[in-house]
C-alpha positions in Angstrom: -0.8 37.9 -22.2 -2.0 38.6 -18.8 -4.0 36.3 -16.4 -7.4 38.5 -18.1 -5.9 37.9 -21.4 -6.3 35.2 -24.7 -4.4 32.1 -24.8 -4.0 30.0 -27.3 -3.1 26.9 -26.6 -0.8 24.5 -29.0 -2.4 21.7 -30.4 -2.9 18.5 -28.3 -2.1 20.2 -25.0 -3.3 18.1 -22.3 -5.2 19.3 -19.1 -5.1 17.3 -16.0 -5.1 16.5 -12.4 -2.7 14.6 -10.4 -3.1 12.4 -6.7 -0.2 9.4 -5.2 -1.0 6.7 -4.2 -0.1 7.2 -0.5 -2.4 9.9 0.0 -5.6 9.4 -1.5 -5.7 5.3 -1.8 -6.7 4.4 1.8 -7.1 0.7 2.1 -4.1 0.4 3.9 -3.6 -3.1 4.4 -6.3 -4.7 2.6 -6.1 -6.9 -0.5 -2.4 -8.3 0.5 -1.3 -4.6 1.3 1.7 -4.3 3.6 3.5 -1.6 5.4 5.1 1.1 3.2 8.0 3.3 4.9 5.1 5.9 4.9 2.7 3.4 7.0 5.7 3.2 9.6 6.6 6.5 9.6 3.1 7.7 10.7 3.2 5.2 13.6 6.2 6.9 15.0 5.3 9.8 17.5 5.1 13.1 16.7 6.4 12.1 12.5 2.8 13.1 11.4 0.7 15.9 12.5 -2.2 14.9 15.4 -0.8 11.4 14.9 -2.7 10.5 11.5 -2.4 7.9 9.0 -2.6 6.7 5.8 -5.3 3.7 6.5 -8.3 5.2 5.2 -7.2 9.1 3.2 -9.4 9.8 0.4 -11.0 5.8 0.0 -9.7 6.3 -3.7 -9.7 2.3 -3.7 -12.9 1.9 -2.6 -14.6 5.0 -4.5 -12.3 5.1 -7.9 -15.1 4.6 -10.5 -17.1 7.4 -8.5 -13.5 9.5 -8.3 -13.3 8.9 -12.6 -16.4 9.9 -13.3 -15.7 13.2 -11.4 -12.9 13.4 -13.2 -14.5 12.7 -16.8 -17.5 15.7 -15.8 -14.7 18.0 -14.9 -13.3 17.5 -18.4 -10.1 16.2 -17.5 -7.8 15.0 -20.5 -5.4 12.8 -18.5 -5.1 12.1 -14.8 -1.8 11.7 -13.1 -2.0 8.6 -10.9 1.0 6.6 -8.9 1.2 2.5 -8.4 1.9 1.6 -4.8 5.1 -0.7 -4.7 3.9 -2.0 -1.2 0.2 -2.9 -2.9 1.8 -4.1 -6.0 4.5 -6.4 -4.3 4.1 -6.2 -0.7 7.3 -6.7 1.3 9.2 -6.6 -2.3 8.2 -10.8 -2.2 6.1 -11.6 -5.1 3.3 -9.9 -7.4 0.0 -9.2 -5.2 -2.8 -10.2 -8.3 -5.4 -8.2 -6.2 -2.9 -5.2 -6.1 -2.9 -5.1 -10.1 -6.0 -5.7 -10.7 -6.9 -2.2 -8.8 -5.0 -0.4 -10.8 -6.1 -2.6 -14.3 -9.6 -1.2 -13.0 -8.8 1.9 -13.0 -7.2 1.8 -16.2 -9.7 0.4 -17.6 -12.3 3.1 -16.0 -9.8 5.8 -17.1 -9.8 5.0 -20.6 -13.9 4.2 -20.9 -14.3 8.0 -20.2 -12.0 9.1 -22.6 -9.5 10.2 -19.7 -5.3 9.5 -20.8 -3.6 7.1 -18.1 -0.1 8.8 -16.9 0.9 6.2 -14.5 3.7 6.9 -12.0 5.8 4.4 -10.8 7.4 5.7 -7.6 5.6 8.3 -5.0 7.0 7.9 -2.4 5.7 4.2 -0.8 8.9 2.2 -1.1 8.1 -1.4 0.8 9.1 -1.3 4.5 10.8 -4.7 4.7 13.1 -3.1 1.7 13.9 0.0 4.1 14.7 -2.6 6.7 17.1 -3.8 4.1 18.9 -1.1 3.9 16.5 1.3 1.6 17.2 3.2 -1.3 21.2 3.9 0.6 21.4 0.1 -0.7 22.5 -0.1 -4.3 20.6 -3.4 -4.1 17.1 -1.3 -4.0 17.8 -0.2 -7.3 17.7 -3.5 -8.7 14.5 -4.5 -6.7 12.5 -1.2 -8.3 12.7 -2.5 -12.0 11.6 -5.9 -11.2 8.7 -4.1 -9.7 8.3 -1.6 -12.6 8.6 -4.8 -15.1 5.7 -6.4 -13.1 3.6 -3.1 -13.3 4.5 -2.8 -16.9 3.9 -5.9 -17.6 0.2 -5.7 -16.4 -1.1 -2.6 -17.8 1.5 -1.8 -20.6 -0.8 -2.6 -23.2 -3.3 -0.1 -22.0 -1.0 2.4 -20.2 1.6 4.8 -22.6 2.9 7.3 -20.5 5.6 5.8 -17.5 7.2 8.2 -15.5 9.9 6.3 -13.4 10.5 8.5 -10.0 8.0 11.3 -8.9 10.0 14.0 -6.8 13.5 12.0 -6.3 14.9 15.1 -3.8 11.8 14.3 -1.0 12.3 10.6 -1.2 16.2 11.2 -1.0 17.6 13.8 0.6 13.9 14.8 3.3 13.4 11.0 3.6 17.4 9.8 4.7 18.9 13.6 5.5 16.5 15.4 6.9 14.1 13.1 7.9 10.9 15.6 7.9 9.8 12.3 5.3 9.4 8.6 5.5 11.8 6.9 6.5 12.5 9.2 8.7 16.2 8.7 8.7 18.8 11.9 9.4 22.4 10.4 8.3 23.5 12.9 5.2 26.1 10.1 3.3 22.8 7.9 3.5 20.7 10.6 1.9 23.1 11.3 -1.0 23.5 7.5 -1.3 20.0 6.9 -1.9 19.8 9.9 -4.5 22.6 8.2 -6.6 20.5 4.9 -6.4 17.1 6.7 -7.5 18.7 7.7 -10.1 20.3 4.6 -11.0 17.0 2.8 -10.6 15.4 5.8 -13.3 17.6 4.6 -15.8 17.7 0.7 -15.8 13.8 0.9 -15.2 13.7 3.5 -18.5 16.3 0.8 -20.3 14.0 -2.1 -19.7 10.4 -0.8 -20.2 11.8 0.4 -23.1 13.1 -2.7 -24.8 9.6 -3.9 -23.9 8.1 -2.0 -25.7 7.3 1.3 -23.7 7.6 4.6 -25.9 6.4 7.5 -23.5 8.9 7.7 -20.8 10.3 10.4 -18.3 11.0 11.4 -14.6 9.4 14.4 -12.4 11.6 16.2 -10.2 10.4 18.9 -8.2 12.4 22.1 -9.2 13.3 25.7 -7.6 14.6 29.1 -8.9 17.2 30.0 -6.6 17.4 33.6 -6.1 20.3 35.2 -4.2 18.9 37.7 -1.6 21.8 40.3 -2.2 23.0 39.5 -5.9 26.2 41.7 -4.7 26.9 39.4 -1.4 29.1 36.8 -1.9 27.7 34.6 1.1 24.6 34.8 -0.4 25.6 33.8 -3.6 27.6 30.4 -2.6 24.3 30.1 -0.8 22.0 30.2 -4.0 25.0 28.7 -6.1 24.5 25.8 -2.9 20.7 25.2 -3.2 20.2 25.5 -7.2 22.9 22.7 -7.0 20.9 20.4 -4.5 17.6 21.4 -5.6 17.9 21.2 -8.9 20.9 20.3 -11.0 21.9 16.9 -8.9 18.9 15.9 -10.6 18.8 17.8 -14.3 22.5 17.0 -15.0 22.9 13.4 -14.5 19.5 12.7 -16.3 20.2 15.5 -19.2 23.8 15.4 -19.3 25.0 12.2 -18.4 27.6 14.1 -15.1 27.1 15.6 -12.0 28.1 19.3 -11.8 31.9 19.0 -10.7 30.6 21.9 -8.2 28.0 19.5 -6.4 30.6 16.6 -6.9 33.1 18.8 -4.5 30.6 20.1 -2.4 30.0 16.2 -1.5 32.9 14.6 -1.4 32.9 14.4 2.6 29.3 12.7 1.9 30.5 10.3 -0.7 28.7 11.0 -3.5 32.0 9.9 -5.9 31.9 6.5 -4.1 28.4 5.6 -4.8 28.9 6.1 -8.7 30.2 3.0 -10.4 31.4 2.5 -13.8 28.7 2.7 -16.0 26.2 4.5 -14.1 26.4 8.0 -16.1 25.6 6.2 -18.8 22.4 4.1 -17.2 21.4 6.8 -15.9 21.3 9.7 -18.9 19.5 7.3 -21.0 16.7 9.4 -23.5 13.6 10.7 -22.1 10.4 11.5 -23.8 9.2 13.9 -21.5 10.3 16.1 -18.2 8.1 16.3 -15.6 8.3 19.3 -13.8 6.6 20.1 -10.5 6.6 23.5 -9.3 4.8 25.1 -5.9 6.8 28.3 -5.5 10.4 30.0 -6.0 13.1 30.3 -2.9 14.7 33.2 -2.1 18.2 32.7 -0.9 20.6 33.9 2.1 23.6 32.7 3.3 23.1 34.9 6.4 21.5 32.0 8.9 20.1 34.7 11.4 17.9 35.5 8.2 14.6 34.8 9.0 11.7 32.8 6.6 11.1 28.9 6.1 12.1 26.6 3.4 8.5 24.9 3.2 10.2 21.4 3.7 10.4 21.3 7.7 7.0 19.4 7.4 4.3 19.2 10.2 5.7 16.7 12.9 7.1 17.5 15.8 9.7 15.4 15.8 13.6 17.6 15.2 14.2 17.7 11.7 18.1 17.9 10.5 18.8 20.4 7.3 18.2 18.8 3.7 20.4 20.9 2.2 23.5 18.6 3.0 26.8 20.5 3.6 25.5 23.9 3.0 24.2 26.7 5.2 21.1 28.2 3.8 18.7 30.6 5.0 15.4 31.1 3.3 14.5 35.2 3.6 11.0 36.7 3.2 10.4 39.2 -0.3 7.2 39.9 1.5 4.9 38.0 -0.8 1.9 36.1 -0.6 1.8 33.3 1.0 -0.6 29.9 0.9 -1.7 27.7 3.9 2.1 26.0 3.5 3.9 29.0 3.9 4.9 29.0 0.1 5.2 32.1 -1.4 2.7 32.8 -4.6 5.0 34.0 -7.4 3.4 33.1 -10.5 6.4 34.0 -12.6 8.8 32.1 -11.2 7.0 29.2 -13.0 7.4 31.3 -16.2 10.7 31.6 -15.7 11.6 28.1 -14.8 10.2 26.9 -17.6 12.0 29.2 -20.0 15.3 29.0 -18.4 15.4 24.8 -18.6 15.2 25.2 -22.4 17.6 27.6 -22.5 20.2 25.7 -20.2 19.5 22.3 -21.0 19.7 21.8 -25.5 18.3 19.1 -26.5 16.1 19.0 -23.5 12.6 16.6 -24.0 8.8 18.2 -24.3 8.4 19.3 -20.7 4.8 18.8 -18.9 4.0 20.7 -15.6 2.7 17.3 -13.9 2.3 19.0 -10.4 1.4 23.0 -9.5 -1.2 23.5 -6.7 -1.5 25.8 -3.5 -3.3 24.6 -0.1 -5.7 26.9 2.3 -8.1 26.4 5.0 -11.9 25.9 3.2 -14.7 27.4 4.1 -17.9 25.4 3.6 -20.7 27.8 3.0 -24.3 26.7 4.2 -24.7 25.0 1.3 -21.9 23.3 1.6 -20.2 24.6 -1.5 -16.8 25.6 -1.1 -15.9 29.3 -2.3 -12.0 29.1 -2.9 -11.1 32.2 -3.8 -6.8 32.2 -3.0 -6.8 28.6 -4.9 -8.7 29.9 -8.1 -6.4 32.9 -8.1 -3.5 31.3 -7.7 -4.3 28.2 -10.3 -5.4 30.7 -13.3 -2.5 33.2 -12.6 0.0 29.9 -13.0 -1.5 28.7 -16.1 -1.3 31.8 -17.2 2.3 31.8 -16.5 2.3 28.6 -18.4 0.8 30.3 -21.1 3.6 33.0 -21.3 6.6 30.3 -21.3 5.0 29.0 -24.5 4.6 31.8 -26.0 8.8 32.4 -24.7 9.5 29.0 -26.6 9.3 26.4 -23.9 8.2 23.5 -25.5 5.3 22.8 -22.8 2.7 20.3 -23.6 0.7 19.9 -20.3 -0.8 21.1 -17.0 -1.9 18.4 -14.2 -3.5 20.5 -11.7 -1.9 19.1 -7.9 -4.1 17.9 -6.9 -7.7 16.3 -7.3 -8.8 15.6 -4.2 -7.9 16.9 -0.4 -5.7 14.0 0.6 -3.0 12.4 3.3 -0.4 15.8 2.8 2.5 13.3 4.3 4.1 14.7 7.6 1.0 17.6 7.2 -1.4 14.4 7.6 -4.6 15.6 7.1 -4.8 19.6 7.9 -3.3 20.7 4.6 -5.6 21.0 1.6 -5.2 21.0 -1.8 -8.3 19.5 -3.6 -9.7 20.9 -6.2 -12.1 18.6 -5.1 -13.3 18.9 -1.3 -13.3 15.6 0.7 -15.1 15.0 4.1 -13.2 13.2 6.2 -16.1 11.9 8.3 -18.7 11.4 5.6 -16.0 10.9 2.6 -18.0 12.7 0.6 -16.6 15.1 -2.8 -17.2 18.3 -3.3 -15.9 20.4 -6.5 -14.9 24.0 -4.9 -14.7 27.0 -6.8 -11.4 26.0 -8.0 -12.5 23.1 -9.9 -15.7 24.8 -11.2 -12.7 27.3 -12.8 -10.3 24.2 -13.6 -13.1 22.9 -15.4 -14.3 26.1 -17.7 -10.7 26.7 -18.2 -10.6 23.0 -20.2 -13.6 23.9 -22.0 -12.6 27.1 -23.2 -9.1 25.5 -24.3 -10.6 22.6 -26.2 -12.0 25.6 -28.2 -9.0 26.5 -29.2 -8.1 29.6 -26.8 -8.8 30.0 -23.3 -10.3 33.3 -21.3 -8.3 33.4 -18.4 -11.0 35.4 -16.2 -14.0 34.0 -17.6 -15.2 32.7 -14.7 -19.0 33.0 -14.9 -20.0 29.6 -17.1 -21.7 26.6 -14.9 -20.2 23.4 -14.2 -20.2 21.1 -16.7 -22.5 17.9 -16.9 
């Protein structure tokens, strides 16, 4: 199958689009609304790019039965939304009734129009008085998350069946408390690889308890890389690769899949104190069963050990503030192949998702139905006299990667859903608002939508499927209405 080709799709796949909370909501501190570590990060000078802020972004909360219906003429089957913990229980104190009762609203909206709620529980937005309590590096904050995912659960479990715990758990970790290109902002490495261990922990008490209340749809999304050595025949530049694929991506698979940490990763962090974090009993919290996997995907990473190679690892974010390395202990360079790139400096390498996909079923037995929750690219619009938006690098690059999508299912990969990142232009965290990646334009001034080319595509793409096979460069149908 080629991106021209026929696919057809299996049974009950499910097309979608995804936003966070953070970055679309606005309404920063209305309704009972406190400070999320996002909220104080942007108030810190030079964290955020031209110094903006998360008070107004998309006005999701004031415009979300206009944003639904958008969604419902675009065909979507599901949309991929996130709670805010600091809206839901603001300063971690008690429930926030107006909080809920957004998101019961939009529930509610979501399922009038025939649209699947997938509700995650953690993007990002943990409550800053919890940070000034020590954050996710305090085993504590583990704790505090369920009681907030039992409140949430609670609320809207009898509409709401899919619950995916953490969204990301690498940016919230080890960008957020190593790096600090994220919220809070923090650059102490033993911190970082602290507050990993605790996400994780948190994953799998929160999956235990919704569970024995009654939740059956339940899984994690972690953001995850193919690590390609540079020189295959180098051995620098295979420690390096061997390095990254262990941070990026099996910290995270093989305590969740596995019920371990790689012994590679768990000597590569001993100076950081990864062994002292894990208590008795945590492996076994932590690997409880998922429904699904989650997998967000933006581009591959080639790998160097060599730090005088040149290229960026797309994770330096847009402040101006120093950032320290993520990639805790390590000494990794990220190399050009002399591909396409998008407005992020991401290279466009549709295969790479092909090959992820594959390669997870083939390393992890036994591993859950997998979704692609998150695959998306951001450029600079255009808007054309008539203020349509003719997206032409985004509508490339989102039919070439479902058709990559296409190809691992036909390989085996037991995919069973694409959630487009993301719906609207939104607050792109340390980027602020200059990054893009909407299928749906949004005005900053006037606040006003605008479906680009992208989401014209998005949307023939869904009708074709729901026919049973989709024409990947059939382009020429009009928007639905």
């Amino acid at each position: 199958m080629t991106p021209m080709g026929l696919c057809v799709w299996p049974e009950g796949f499910l097309w979608g689009s995804a936003t966070a909370a953070a970055q679309v909501e606005g309404a920063g501190h209305e309704d009972g609304k406190e400070d999320s570590v996002w909220d104080a990060f942007a108030r810190i000078p030079g964290a955020v790019a031209r110094g903006d802020d998360l008070e107004v972004a998309a006005d999701h909360y004031h415009r979300m039965p206009e944003d639904v219906q958008l969604m419902k003429r675009l065909g979507l089957g599901s949309y991929r939304f996130s709670t805010s913990w600091a809206r839901v229980r603001p300063g971690d104190r008690a429930v926030n009734p107006k909080g809920l009762d957004f998101y019961s609203r939009l529930v509610d909206e979501l399922l009038e129009a025939g649209i699947l709620p997938w509700l995650t529980l953690y993007h990002w937005d943990l409550p800053q008085a919890l940070e000034e309590r020590g954050g996710w590096p305090n085993r504590d904050t583990a704790y505090r998350f369920v009681e907030y995912a039992t409140d949430v659960y609670d609320a809207l479990g009898d509409r709401v069946q899919h619950w995916t715990t953490f969204n990301e758990p690498f940016c919230s970790s080890l960008l957020g408390y190593g790096s600090g290109a994220h919220a809070p902002g923090r650059q102490d490495p033993r911190a970082a690889i602290a507050a990993l261990h605790h996400q994780h922990l948190a994953h799998g008490l929160a999956v235990t308890e919704l569970r024995a209340r009654g939740a059956q749809h339940l899984g994690i999304t972690l953001n995850l890389s193919n690590s390609i050595a540079k020189d295959p025949q180098d051995p620098i530049d295979l420690e390096a690769a061997r390095r990254f694929d262990s941070l990026q991506n099996r910290i995270f698979l093989d305590p969740l899949l596995r019920g371990s940490y790689p012994e590679d990763t768990m000597r590569d962090l001993t100076p950081f104190g990864l062994a002292e974090a894990i208590w008795p009993g945590d492996l076994e919290t932590i690997s409880a069963p998922l429904d699904f996997l989650g997998v967000n995907h933006y581009h591959d990473d080639l790998i160097s050990g060599h730090v005088e190679e040149r290229g960026s690892d797309g994770h330096s974010g847009g402040g101006k503030r120093p950032t320290a390395s993520a990639w805790i202990g390590a000494e990794i360079a990220f190399p050009s192949r002399g591909l396409p790139r998008t407005g992020m400096g991401w290279e466009v390498n549709p295969d790479g998702l092909r090959h992820l996909l594959v390669r997870l079923g083939d390393e992890y037995p036994g591993l859950p139905p997998l979704y692609v929750t998150e695959n998306g690219s951001a450029y600079d619009d255009e808007v054309a006299a008539d203020k349509s938006v003719h997206d032409v690098e985004r509508t490339e690059y989102l039919l070439n990667h479902v058709a990559a999508v296409g190809q691992a299912i036909e390989e085996g990969a037991d995919v069973r859903g694409y959630f487009v990142w993301s719906l609207l232009d939104n607050f792109e965290w340390s980027w602020g608002y200059g990054k893009r990646f909407g299928i749906v334009r949004v005005d900053y001034d006037s606040l006003q939508r605008t479906v680009k080319d992208s989401g014209l595509a998005y949307a023939r793409l869904i009708g074709a499927a729901s026919e049973g096979s989709t024409p990947m460069g059939a382009l020429g149908t009009p928007f639905p209405t």
